[in-house]
C-alpha positions as MATLAB code, in Angstrom:
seq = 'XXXXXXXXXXXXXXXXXXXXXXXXXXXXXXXXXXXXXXXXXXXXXXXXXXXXXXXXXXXXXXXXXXXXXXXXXXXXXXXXXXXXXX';
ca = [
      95.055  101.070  128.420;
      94.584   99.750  124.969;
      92.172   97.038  124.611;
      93.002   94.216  121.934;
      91.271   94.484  118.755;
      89.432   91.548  117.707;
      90.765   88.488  115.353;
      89.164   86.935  112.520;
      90.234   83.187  111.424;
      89.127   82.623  108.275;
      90.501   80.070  105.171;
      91.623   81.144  101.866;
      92.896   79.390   98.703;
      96.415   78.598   98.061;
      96.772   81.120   95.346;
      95.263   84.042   97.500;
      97.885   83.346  100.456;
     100.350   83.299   97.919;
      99.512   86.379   96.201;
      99.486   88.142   99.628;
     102.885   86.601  100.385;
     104.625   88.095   97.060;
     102.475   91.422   97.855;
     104.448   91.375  101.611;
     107.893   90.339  100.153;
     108.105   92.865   97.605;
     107.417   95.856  100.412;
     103.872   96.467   99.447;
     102.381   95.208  102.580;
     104.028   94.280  106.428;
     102.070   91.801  106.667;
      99.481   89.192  105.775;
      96.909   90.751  108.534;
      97.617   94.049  106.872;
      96.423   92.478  103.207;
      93.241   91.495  105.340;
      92.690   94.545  106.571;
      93.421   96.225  103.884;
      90.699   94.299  102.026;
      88.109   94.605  104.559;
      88.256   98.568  104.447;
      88.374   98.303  100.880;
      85.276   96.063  100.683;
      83.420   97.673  103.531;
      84.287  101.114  101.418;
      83.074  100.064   98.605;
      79.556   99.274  100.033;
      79.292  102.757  101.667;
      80.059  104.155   98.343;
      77.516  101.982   96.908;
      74.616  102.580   99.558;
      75.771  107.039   98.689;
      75.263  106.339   95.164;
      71.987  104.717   95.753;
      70.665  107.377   97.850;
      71.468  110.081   95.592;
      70.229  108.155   92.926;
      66.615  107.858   94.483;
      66.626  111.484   95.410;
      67.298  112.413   91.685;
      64.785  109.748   90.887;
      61.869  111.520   92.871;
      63.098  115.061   92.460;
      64.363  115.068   89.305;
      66.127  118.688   88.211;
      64.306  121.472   86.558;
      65.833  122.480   83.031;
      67.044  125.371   84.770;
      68.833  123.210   87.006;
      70.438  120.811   84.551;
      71.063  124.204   82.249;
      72.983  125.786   84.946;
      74.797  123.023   85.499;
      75.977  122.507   81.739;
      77.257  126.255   82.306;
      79.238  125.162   84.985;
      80.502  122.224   84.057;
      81.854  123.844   80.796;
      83.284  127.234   82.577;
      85.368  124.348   84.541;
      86.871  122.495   81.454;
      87.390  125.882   79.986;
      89.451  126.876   83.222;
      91.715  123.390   82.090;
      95.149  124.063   81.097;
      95.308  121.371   78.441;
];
């Protein structure tokens, strides 16, 4: 058995609802609890992103890389774009 997933009530502007409407006439959304949803995820992905880039961020900060490191990586990084077919 499937148990109900839980609602949110929550006000938004005119303009927003409207927005959302145009968004589920033209086929981009079903619904207006999709464009919610959709949101949400987006927001709450955002933030993980966010806290990741932080994280990585502090590790760099305390253990910063050796020359070797950031040399090896230049190497790298320009064997890639060399591999590029433009």
């Amino acid at each position: 058995m499937l148990s109900a997933m839980p609602q949110l009530v929550t006000r938004v502007d005119h303009e927003l609802v409207a927005a959302a409407d145009r968004l589920v006439e033209g086929g981009v959304l079903a619904s207006r609890s999709e464009a919610v949803r959709l949101g949400l995820e987006q927001l709450v992905d955002r933030a993980r992103r966010a806290e990741i880039a932080a994280a990585i961020l502090d590790g760099y900060r305390r253990v910063p890389p050796s020359d070797d490191e950031l040399r090896r990586a230049d190497d790298g990084l320009r064997a890639l774009l060399a591999e590029e077919p433009w």
